[in-house]
DODORO-781473 format. One record per residue (C-alpha): x negated, y, z. Coordinates in steps of 0.02 Angstrom, whole numbers, plus 50000, padded with zeros to 5 digits. Last residue first. Example, Ala and Ser with C-alpha at 12.3 -4.5 7.8 and 13.67 -1.06 7.14 Angstrom:
# DODORO-781473
493164994750357493854977550390
END
This chain:
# DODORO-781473
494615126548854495105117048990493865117349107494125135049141496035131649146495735118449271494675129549364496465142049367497345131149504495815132149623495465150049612497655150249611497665140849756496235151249862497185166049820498905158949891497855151950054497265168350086498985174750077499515159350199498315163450318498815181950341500545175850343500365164850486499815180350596500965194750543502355191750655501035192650804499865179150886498885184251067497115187451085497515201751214496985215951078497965206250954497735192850821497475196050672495735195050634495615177050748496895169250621495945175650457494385169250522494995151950552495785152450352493725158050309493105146350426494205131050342494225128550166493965111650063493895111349884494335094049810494075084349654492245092449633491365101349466492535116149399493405114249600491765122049670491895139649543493615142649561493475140149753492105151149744493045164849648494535163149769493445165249906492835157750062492165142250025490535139950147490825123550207491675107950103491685097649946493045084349887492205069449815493575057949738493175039249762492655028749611491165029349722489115027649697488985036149513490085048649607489075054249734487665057649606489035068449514489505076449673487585082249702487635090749522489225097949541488555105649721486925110549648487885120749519489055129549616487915136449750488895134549916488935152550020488295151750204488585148450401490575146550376490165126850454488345124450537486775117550444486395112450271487575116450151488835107650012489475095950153490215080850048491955073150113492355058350006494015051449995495255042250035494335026550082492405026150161492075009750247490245008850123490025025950090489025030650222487835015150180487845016050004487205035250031485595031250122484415024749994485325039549868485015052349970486035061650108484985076150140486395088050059487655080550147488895062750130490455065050257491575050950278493335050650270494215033750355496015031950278497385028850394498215008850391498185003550564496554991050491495495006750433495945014450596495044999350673493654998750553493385016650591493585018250773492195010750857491754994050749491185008750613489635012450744488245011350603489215020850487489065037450597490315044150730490055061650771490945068350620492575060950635493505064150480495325054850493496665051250361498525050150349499165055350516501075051350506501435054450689501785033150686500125030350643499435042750750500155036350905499675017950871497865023850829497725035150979498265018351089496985010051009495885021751047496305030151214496625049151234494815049451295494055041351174495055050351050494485067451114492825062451122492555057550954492375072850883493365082550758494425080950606496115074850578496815074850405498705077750373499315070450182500895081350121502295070350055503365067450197503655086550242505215093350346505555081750495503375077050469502945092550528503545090250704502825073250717501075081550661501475095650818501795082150915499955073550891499385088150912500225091951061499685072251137497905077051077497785094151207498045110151164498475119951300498255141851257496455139451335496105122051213496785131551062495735144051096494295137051128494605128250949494725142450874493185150450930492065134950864492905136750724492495152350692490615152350786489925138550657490325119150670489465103050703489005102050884490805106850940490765105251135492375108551207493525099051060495005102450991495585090950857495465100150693497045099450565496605095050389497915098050273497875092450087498795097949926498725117150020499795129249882500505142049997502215131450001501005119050061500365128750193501835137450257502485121250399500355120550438500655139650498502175137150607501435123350690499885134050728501035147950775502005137550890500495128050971499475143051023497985152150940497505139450867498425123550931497555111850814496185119950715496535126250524495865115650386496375116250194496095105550062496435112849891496285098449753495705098949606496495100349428496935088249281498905085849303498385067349299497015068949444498105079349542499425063449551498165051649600497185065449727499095064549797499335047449797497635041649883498035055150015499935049050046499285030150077499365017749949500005000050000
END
């Protein structure tokens, strides 16, 4: 049985165009607006959302989302909310695929197996854990592999070709590839090395390589989606959250909707690549 992210790269592949992943943190800045803004993402033009498990020690990403995610965790995120706030999507949106992404911790805290269960039946479709690599797969990802959710690895710039079987060995959905060095939102991709690092991907995976850190733009998007299957954005979204917020660090009427206007103009960078490629 196909799960929704294996349909919907299926279904972008035939209209020819990438797909627009986007990642906003769990709970950020509390649970209402965050719910509110994953219900507006796909009207925005999101194929995927990833939604970030907070987490109190972030190795992995830059100040944004490192921000956000203290946030979330101040206003009372915790994994039982997010997993509600996936059930609450799910009474309007079957079709969307929902990514989690984090750290372990959270999970091993919640419970595995019982996180598995819960997730399942949230309608989680896929999780990127970035702290666990291939050679503890008997942790969670043969298990979640077995409950039915797609296990996304991440490949990086230093990932070479000895290497790369490995980390792609348990890998289904798809292929997360880090197109910098370093911390998330800490630079710009360059366009060319990235197609030319997703083409080595791919002559190791019939699995689409969607590409990650350091999209901000509509113009880089553009750029990204002319050589991956997926553009992934995150700081930039995270960024538009914290900027308007208020002077207490509280959500107002215009808070979702400054994501979700970033989120148009991402869409249509990724939407118009196709064109691009096109003619």
């Amino acid at each position: 049985m196909t799960t929704r992210i294996e349909r919907r790269f299926a279904a972008l592949k035939q209209e020819g165009r990438a797909a627009l992943v986007t990642f906003t943190m769990a709970g950020d800045p509390d649970y209402d607006t965050s719910l509110a803004i994953a219900k507006s993402l796909p009207e925005a033009g999101a194929d995927i959302i990833e939604l970030g498990m907070p987490f109190t020690d972030p190795v992995a990403d830059g100040p944004a989302i490192q921000a956000a995610g203290l946030r979330a965790l101040k206003g009372g995120q915790r994994m039982s909310k997010t997993l509600a706030l996936v059930r609450e999507f799910r009474k309007d949106d079957d079709e969307t695929p929902i990514v989690l992404m984090g750290y372990y911790n959270p999970i091993y805290v919640y419970g595995t197996e019982r996180f598995l269960a819960d997730a399942k039946t949230a309608g989680i479709d896929g999780l990127i854990v970035v702290d666990l690599p291939p050679e503890e797969d008997e942790e969670l990802c043969l298990p979640a592999l077995k409950a039915g959710l797609n296990f996304i690895r991440l490949a990086t710039p230093t990932t070479d070709d000895k290497r790369l079987p490995t980390v792609l060995d348990h890998t289904s959905g798809f292929v997360y590839y880090v197109s910098i060095t370093g911390i998330t939102g800490a630079a710009a991709p360059d366009a060319p090395k990235v197609t030319a690092a997703v083409s080595r991907i791919k002559r190791h995976t019939k699995l689409p390589v969607a590409v990650g850190f350091g999209v901000r733009t509509a113009e880089q998007a553009r750029a990204i989606a002319e050589g991956a299957d997926g553009v992934v954005v995150g700081s930039a979204l995270v960024d538009a959250i914290r900027q308007s917020l208020d002077a207490s660090g509280k959500a107002n009427a215009g808070t979702a909707k400054a994501v979700t206007q970033l989120v148009v103009s991402l869409a249509q960078g990724v939407r118009a690549a196709r064109r691009v490629a096109a003619e």
